[in-house]
N, C-alpha and C positions, 0 to 999 in steps of 0.2 A: 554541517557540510554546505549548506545554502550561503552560510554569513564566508564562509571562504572561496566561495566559487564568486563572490558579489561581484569583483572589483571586475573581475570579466566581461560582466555583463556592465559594466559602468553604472552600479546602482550602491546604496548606500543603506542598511539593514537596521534598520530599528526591531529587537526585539522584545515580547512581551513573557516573561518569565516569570515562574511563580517564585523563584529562591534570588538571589545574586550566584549560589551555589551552583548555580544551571550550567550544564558545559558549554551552553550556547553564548556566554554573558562575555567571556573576554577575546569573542571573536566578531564581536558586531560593535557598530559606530555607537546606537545609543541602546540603552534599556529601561522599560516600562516596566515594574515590577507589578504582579497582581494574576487572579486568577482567569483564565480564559472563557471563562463562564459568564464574568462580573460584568456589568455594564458599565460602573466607572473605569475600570481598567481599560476596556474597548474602546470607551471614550477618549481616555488619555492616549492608549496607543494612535488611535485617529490624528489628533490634534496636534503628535510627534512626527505622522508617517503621509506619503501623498497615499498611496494604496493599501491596503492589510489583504494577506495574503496570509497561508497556512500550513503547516508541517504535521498536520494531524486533525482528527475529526471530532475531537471530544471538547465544545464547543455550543451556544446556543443559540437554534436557529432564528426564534423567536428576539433577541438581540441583533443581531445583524441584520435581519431584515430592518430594526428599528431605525440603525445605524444608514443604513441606504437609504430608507425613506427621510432621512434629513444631510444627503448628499454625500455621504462617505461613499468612498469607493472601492469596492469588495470586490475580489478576481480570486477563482471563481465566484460570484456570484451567490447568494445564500438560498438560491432557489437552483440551482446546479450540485451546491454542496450538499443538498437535501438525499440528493441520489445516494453519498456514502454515510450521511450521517445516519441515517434512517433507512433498513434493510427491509421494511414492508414498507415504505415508498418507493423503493427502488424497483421492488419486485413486481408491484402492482403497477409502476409506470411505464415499466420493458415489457412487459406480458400486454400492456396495452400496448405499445409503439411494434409487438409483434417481433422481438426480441429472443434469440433461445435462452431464456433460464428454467430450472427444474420445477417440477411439479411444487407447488407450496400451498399449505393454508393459513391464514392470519387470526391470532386471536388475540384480541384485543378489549381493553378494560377486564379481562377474567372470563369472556365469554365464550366458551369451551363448545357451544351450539355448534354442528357440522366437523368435530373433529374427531369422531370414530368414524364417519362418513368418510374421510380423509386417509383416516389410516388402515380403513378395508379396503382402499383404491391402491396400498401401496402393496409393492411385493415383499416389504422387509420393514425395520425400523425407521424411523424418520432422524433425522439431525433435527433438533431445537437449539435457536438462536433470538437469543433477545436484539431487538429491535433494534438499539444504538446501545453504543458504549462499550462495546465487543473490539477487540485489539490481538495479535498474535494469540489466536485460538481463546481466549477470554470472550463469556458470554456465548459458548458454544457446546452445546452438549450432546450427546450421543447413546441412546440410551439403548438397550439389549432387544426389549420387546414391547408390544404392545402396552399392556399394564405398566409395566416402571413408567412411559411416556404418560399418561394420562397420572400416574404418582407426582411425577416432575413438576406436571403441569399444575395440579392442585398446590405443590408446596411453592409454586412462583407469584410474586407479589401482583395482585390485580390490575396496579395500573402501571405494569409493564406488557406491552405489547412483546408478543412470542411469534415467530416463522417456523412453520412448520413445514420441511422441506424434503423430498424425495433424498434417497442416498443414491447416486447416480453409478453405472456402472464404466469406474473407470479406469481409463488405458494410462493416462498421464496428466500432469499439470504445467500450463505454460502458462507464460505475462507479455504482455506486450505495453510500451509506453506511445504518448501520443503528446504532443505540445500542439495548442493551439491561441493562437493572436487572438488580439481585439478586433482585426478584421476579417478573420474568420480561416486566415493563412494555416496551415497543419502542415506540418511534419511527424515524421513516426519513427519509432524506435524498431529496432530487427524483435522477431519473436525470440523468447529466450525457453528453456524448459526451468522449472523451479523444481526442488525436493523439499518436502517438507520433514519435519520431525517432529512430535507434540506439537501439533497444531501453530508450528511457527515455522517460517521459511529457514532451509538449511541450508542450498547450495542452489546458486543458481548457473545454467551454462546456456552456452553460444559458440557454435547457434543449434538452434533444437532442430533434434533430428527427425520432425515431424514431416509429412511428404510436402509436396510446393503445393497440393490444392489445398490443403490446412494452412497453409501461411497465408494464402490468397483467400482466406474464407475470415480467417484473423484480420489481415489487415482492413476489408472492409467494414466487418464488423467492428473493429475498434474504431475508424471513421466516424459509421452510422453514430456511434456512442455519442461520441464528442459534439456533435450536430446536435442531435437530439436534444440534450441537457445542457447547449450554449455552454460549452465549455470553455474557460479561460486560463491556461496556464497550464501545466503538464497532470496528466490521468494514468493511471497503472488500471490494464483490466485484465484478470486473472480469471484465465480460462479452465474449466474443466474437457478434458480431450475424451471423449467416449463411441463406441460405435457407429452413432449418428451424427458423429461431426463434435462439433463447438460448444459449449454451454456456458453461459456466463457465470461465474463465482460470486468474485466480490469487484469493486474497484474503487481507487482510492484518488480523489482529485488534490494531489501534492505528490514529492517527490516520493519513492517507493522502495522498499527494499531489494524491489527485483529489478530496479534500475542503475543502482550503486554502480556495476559496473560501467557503465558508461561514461566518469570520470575519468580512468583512463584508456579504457576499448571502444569511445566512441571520440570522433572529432570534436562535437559539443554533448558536454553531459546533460544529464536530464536537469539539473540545479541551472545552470547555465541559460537552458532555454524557458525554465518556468521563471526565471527573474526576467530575460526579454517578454515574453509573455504577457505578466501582468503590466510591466510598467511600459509595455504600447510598443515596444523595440522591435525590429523584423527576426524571426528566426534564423538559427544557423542552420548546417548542416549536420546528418546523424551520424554518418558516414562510419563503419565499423575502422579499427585501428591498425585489427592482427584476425589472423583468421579465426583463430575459436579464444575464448575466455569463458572463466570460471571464477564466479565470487563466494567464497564461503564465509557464513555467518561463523562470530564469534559469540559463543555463548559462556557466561561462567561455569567453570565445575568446581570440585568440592576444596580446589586450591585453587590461587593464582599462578600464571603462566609466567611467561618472561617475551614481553614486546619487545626486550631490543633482541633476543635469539629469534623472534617472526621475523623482524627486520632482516636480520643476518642471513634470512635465506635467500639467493641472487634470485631476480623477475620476480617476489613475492611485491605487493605493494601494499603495506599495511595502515590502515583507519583506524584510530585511537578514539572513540567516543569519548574520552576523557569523563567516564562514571567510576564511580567506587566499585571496586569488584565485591559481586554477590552470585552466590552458584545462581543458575539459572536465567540472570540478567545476561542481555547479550548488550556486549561490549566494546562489541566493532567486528570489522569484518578484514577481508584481505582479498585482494583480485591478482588474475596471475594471466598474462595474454601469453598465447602460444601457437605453435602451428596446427595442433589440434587439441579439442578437448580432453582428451586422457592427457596427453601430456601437460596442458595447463593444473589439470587437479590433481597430480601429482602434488606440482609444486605448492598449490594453496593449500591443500590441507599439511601438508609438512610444515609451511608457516603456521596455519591456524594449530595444530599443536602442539608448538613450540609456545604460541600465543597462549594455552591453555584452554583451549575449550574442550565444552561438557558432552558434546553430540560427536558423532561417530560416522566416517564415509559410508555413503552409499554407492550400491552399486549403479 
């Protein structure tokens, strides 16, 4: 979706793909074949690209910093993308900049020292989440009670760091996106509300029906974020909404899936302004399109759907990730602008399935 919004932004996509197979391979100008991880591949993508920039966090930080230290140009920044690669540096850097996130303990190299202390301070079970490499609820676990958690614990490998984190009590889930310049210019995305389903986003709508001093408490808040962590180039930060206001979740510095919409329910999409972003350009405007939209995720289910009957539904607008269908992989989604949100997710989910997906509206 980045290599198709390029020409927009008047920039030119080199990507780094581990297959030729990749969906991303026959919509971008050049391709770097190799792993994300590899330092020769980083290299080569450098020596193809003016900047390298990111679609995802599964990545080594320790290489890119190498990479900067002999002039490559990295937006965001591998001391900015530390905040999503790494969810006990994030946790321990916002709890110091005096940030709302939940209650957490960190264990680290296996050292379990202060984590019954932890879990008699909580009122219930904790969420366990390994440190990086956690994706659509992957690396996230949730365990019934005290004992099973300290089981988990013992059968999780030592030198993986584990967050050990309060289950918050909550009213709802909202995202908000944020693009920020090289000179430090920001714009912002409207708040949206997200649904989730197994641990992976399902539906997201606009605009949330949270009161206006929650959206006035988000957009600072997502600000202060961006500041904070010298952010370059578009941020999704997903909020937990609970009695005392705002809690931060997770967030994601590249484009997001709670932002999809904005391709065609915002003036500039979020692809749009994180390619001005990195490559130094001024940002556009976010400007909403239609008064409420609704994007729903496609996910596989136990057969495939039929994308030109999504198509065939009038206002749906259907995204073809162009992957092999497999239940469970989500597969693309479909956005539906409308005068209000019932009426928009109406129409999306009757595209999505016709489209064939595995999940199911919520209320």
């Amino acid at each position: 979706m980045m290599a198709e919004e390029a020409s927009a932004a008047n920039v030119e996509i080199v990507v780094l793909a581990s297959s030729s197979e990749d969906c991303a391979v026959d919509r971008c100008s050049q391709v770097v074949l190799g792993q994300p991880t590899s330092r020769e591949a980083l290299q080569n993508l450098r020596e193809a690209s003016d900047v390298i920039t990111f679609d995802h966090e599964l990545v080594s930080l320790p290489v890119l910093r190498q990479l900067e230290a002999e002039g490559a140009v990295v937006r965001p920044s591998a001391d900015a993308l530390a905040h999503s690669v790494d969810k006990a540096h994030q946790r321990e850097a916002f709890r110091a900049a005096g940030l709302p996130v939940p209650a957490f303990h960190l264990v680290r190299n296996g050292d379990l020292s202060g984590v019954e202390d932890f879990l008699e301070s909580l009122s219930g079970p904790p969420v366990v989440k390994t440190a990086t490499g956690g994706y659509d609820g992957r690396g996230v676990l949730f365990p019934t009670s005290r004992d099973e958690t300290l089981a988990l614990l013992a059968e999780m490998p030592g030198q993986v760091d584990i967050v050990l984190e309060e289950r918050v009590d909550l009213v709802a889930e909202v995202a908000q996106m944020i693009a920020r310049g090289v000179s430090g210019d920001v714009v912002t995305y409207p708040l949206v509300t997200t649904v989730q389903a197994d641990g992976m986003c399902n539906e997201v709508r606009f605009p949330s029906d949270l009161d206006q001093a929650l959206h006035d408490e988000a957009d600072v808040l997502t600000r202060t974020l961006a500041h904070t962590i010298g952010l370059v180039g578009v941020m999704a930060v997903e909020y937990f909404v609970t009695p005392q206001g705002l809690v931060i979740n997770e967030i994601a510095l590249r484009p997001h899936n709670s932002g999809h919409w904005s391709i065609e329910g915002c003036e500039t999409s979020q692809f749009v302004n994180h390619l001005l972003a990195v490559s130094g350009q001024p940002l556009r405007p976010t400007t909403p399109q239609a008064p409420a939209a609704v994007m729903v995720n496609v996910v596989g289910a136990d057969a495939p759907g039929s994308i030109a009957d999504a198509k065939a539904v009038a206002g749906a607008f259907v995204h073809d990730y162009g992957k092999s269908w497999r239940p469970g992989r989500k597969l693309g989604h479909v956005t539906v602008l409308g005068a209000t949100v019932e009426e928009a997710k109406v129409t999306a989910w009757k595209s999505a399935r016709a489209y064939g997906t595995s999940t199911k509206e919520s209320s």
